[in-house]
Residue, then its C-alpha position, 0 to 999 in steps of 0.5 A: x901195275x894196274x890198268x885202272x887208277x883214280x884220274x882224279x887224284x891228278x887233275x884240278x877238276x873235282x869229282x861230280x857230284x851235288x857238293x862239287x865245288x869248282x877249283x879255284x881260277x889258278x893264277x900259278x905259272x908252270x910249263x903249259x902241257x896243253x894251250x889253244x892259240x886263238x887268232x884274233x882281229x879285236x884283242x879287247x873284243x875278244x878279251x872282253x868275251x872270253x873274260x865276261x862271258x866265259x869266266x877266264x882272266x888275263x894272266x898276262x898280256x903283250x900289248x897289240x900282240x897277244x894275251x894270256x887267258x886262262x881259268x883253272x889249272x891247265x885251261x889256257x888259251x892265248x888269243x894271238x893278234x891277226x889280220x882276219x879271223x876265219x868267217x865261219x867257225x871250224x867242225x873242230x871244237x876244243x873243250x873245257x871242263x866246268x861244273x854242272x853247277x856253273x852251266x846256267x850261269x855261263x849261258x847267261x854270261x854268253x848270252x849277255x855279251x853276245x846274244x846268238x853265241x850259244x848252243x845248248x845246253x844239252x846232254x850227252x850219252x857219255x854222262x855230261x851236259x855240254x854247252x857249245x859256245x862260239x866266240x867273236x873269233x869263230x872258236x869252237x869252244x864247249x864247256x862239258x859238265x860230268x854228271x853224278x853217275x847214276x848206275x841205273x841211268x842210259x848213261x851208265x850203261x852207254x859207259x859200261x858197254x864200252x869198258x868203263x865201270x863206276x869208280x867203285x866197282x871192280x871190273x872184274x866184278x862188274x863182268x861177273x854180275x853181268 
């Protein structure tokens, strides 16, 4: 058995590149393996923003007490109704994947709905362009886009240094010609 395999062949999120298209919004049901619960004070506020201004969509609802979000598979968040929402937003943060292509166009989204909501974009060491948003419930959230890998980039290196090689290269290559 090997120590490496093509993650991609199981996830909705599509390999980077300039013909990368974003999966299809999943309207499927299936046992969540992962979910966030959001409290909330304002369920259509905060409906409102996560939809208009994230890209989500309401699979489902409980009037006044909660509503089922969600975009692609496996990105699911249920903003559950609450007495009060924390005044500020916590260090921990939850993330979801999104395309490069779809990054300006979430700012903008953001922006629109709640002009100091967003952080960003900005790139990281690790290959993505991440954009920290802070919704009305004082969420966290970042949405991280990977980059094309470019093996003469920092970021190709930074990646390298700690174990992870292109998907074409062999690892044991890779320690040969290094």
């Amino acid at each position: 058995m090997s120590d490496y395999y093509n993650a991609f062949e199981m996830s909705p999120v599509p390999p980077p590149g300039p013909d990368a298209v974003p999966p299809e919004l999943f309207h499927g049901i299936y046992g969540m393996p992962a979910f966030v619960s959001v409290p909330t004070d304002d369920l259509a506020a905060s409906v409102d923003f996560w939809t208009r201004g994230l890209g989500f969509f309401e699979l489902f609802g409980i009037p006044g007490t909660l509503v089922h979000l969600r975009r692609w598979a496996f990105q699911d968040v249920l903003l559950v109704s609450a007495p009060s929402v924390p005044e500020r937003p916590p260090a921990m943060s939850v993330s979801f994947s999104c395309m490069l292509s779809q990054v300006d166009s979430l700012v903008k989204a953001c922006r629109e709905v709640r002009p100091d909501s967003v952080d960003g974009p900005r790139d990281t060491p690790w290959n993505t362009r991440d954009v920290e948003v802070i919704t009305p419930e004082n969420a966290r959230i970042v949405f991280t886009a990977a980059k094309p890998y470019d093996p003469a980039s920092q970021e190709a290196r930074n990646l390298e240094a700690i174990g992870i090689t292109a998907p074409d290269v062999d690892p044991g290559e890779s320690e040969e010609h290094a």
